[in-house]
N, C-alpha and C positions, 0 to 999 in steps of 0.2 A: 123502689124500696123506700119504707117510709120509717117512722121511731114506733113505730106501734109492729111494724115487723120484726125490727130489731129488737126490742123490747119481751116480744114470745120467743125469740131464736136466745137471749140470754136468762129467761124463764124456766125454759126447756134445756137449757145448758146444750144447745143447738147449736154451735160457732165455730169455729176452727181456725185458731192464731198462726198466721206464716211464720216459717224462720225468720225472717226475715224481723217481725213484730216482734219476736222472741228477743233476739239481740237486742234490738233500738231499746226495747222496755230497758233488758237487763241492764245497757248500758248508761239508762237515765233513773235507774231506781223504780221504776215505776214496776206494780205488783199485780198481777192477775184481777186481786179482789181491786185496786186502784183501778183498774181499767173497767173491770163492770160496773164498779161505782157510776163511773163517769159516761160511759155508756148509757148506764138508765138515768141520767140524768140531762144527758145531753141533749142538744138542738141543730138539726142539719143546717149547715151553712153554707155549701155546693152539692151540685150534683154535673158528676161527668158521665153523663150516658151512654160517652161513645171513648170510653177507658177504654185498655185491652188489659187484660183478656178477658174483663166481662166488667159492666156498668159500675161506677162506683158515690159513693156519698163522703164526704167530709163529715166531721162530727165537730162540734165545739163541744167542751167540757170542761167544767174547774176541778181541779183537786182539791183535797180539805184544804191544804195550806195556802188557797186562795191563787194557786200558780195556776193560768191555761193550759189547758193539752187537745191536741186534735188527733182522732181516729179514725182512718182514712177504711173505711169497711166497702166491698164488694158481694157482689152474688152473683151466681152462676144460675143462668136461664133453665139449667138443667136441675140444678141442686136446691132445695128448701133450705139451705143453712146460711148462716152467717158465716162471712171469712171475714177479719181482721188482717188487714193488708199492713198497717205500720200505724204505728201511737209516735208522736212528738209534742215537745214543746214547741210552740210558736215563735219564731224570730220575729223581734221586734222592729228590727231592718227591714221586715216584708210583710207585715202586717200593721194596720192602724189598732188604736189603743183598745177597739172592741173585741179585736181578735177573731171578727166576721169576716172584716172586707181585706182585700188585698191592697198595699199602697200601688201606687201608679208608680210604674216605671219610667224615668227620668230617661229624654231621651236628648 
């Protein structure tokens, strides 16, 4: 999966947001149109190949008001669509100030 596929799956209004992404939005304000904003804006910053129940991409993204958020989007090997797995803000406790990389865990 790359931004140029995800890119035609939110062109084509192609995608399908879990419950799951439904709540976490609702419960952080964030809106439909806020999400595809950030979507086609955004820049992959992992890829978990070997996710279940099917391969998936991180997303960075800024919202207008300058806040981070990541969308964690999959696809099924079967399906041409986008799924949207869960939208968050980034904790600042697990993320360095670029909002790419992971901090290191303190061991």
């Amino acid at each position: 999966m790359d931004m140029a596929f995800i890119w035609s799956c939110l062109k084509a209004r192609n995608y399908r947001v879990t419950k799951h992404a439904w709540v976490v939005m609702g419960e952080r304000g964030i809106t439909a149109v806020m999400m595809e904003r950030a979507l086609a804006l955004g820049e992959i910053i992992e890829r978990e190949p070997h996710d279940e129940p099917y391969p998936s991409v991180l997303i960075l993204a800024w919202l207008k008001s300058g806040d981070p958020l990541h969308i964690k989007c999959s696809r099924s090997p079967q399906a041409p669509n986008l799924r949207i797995v869960t939208v968050y803000e980034p904790d600042d406790a697990e993320w360095e100030s670029d909002y790419k990389t992971r901090k290191k865990r303190k061991r």
